[in-house]
N, C-alpha and C positions, 0 to 999 in steps of 0.2 A: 410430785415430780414425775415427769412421763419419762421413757427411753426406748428412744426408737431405731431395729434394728436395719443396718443398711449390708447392702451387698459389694463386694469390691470386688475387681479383677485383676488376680496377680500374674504380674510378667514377670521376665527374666529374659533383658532385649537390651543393644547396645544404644546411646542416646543417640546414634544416627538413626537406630533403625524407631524409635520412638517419637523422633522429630518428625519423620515419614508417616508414621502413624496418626500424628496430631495434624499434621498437614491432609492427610485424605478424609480426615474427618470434617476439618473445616471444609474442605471443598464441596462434599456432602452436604453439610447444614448451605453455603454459599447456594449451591443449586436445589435449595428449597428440600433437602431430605432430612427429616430430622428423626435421632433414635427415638423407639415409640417409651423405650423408660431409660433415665441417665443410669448410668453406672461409672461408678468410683473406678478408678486405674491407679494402681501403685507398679512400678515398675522399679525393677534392679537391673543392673546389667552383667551380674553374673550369679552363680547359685550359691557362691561364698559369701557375697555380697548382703542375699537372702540370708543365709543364715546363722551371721553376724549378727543382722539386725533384729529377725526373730529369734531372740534367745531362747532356751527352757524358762527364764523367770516370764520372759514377757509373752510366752506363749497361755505362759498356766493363767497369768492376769486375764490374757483374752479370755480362754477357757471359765476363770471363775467370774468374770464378768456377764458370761452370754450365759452361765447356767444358775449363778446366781442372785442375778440383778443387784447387786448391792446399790445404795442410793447416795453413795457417798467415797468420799477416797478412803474417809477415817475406816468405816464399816467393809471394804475392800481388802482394806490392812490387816483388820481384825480377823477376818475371813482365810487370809492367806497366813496368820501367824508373821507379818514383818514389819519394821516401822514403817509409821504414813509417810515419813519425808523420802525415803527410797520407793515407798508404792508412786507419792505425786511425780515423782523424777521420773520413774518409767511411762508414767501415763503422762506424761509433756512429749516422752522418747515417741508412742506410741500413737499422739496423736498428729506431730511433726511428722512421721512416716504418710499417716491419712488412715490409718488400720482406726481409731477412736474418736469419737468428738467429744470433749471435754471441757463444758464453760461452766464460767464461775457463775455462784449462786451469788442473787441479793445476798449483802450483809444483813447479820443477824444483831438485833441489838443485845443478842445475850453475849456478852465480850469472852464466857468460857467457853462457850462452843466455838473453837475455830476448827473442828470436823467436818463443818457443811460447807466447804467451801469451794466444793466442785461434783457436781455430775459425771455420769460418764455412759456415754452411748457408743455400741460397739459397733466398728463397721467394715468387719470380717464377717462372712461366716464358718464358722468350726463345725 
């Protein structure tokens, strides 16, 4: 399994002034200008906002994510000492924000392994 790291840019902007943002972009692409590499945009609209969402748990997840590559949610869990079912909830939280991508693996026909059953590529950098 590969994991591939992406770069994002975080704001902290009103959804007027991000609507603005997305409009001078298209208009750019519309007259033939296009950026020379995409970049991911997460935006908040205030710093409370941010850091509600970035908690200590879901910071250290990115943190043990990006330094430990784990290949799995199970092996993540284990990593961080907590259950898998709150580590998978944070990285549903984490990847709904746009900070992770997280897709499910083929099923495995070993019915006890229900470990493998998601990836996770991070796409913050720390």
């Amino acid at each position: 399994m590969s994991m591939c790291v992406k770069r994002t840019n975080l704001k902290i902007q009103s959804e007027a002034a991000f609507v603005r943002d997305v409009k001078a972009e298209l208009r750019r692409i519309d007259d033939g200008e296009f950026p020379a590499q995409a970049l991911i945009s997460t935006s908040f609209d205030s710093l409370e906002s941010l850091d509600a969402n970035l908690t200590p748990k879901r910071l250290k997840i990115l943190y043990t994510i990006k330094r430990k590559h784990p290949r799995t949610v199970c092996e993540l869990a284990k990593q961080l000492k907590l259950p898998r079912r709150e580590i998978s909830a944070e990285i549903r939280t984490l990847a709904n924000l746009g900070f992770i991508d997280a897709k499910p693996r083929a099923s495995s026909n070993n019915k006890t392994d229900k470990a493998n059953e998601d990836s996770i590529t991070i796409a913050i950098p720390l």
